[in-house]
N, C-alpha and C positions, 0 to 999 in steps of 0.2 A: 699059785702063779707068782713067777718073779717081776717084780714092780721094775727091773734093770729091761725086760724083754717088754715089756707095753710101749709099742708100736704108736698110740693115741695119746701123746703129751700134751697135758691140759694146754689150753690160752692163756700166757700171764702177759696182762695189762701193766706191769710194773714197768715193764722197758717202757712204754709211751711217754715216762713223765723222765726218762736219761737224756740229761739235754743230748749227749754224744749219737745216741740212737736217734732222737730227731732230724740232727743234723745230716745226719749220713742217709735216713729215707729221702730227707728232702735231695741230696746231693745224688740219691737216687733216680728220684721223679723227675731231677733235671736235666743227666744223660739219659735217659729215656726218650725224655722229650728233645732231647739234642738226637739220638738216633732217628728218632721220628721222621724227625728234619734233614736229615741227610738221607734216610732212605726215599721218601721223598722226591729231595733236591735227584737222587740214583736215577729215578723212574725218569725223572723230567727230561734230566740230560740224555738217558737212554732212549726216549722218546725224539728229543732233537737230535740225537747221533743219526738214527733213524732217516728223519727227512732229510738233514746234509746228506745220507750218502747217497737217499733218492735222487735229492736235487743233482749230486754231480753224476748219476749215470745219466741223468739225463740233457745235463752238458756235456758229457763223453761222446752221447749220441749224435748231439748237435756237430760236433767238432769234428767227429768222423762224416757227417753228411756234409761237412763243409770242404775238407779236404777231398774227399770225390768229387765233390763237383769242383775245386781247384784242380786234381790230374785229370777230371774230364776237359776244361779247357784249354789246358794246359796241352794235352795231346791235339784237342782242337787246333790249338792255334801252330802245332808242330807242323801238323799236317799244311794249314794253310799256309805256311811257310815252306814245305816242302816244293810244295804244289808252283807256289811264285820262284822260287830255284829252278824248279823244272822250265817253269813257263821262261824267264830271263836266259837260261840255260838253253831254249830253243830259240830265242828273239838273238842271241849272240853266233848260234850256230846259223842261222840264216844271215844277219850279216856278214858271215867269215865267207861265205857263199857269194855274198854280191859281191864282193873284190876280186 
């Protein structure tokens, strides 16, 4: 068997004591723990995106049931303005009458 094709390379302990190697684990273990944190921070935000957009369908709703009920009175009060037109519009036609 060719020792070049062995799949199974021993554990050498020698890197542990290269300061360069140390540094670079640790500068490892620190984006890690920086991903960590931002994945994280991902869910949190993704979590409050969440209720914001709840919250404003549910101000959408609101703002649409306000507006109906602004052209419901709105028509109301057309009408009742119509109605008083008519009404002055017959009070003017019967005085043109008493003359």
């Amino acid at each position: 068997m060719d020792p070049r094709e062995d799949d199974d390379l021993p554990f050498d302990d020698s890197d542990d004591h290269d300061p360069l190697i140390r540094e670079l684990r640790a500068e490892m273990v620190r984006l890690q723990a920086q991903i960590d944190q931002l994945m994280a921070s991902a869910r949190d935000r993704a979590e409050e995106v969440a209720e914001l957009r709840a919250r404003l369908s549910e101000l959408e709703a609101i703002v649409e049931r306000l507006r109906g009920r602004y052209r419901q009175g709105l028509r109301l009060w057309a009408c009742i303005a119509g109605f008083y037109g008519i009404a002055i519009g017959m009070w003017l036609s019967w005085l043109l009458r008493q003359w």
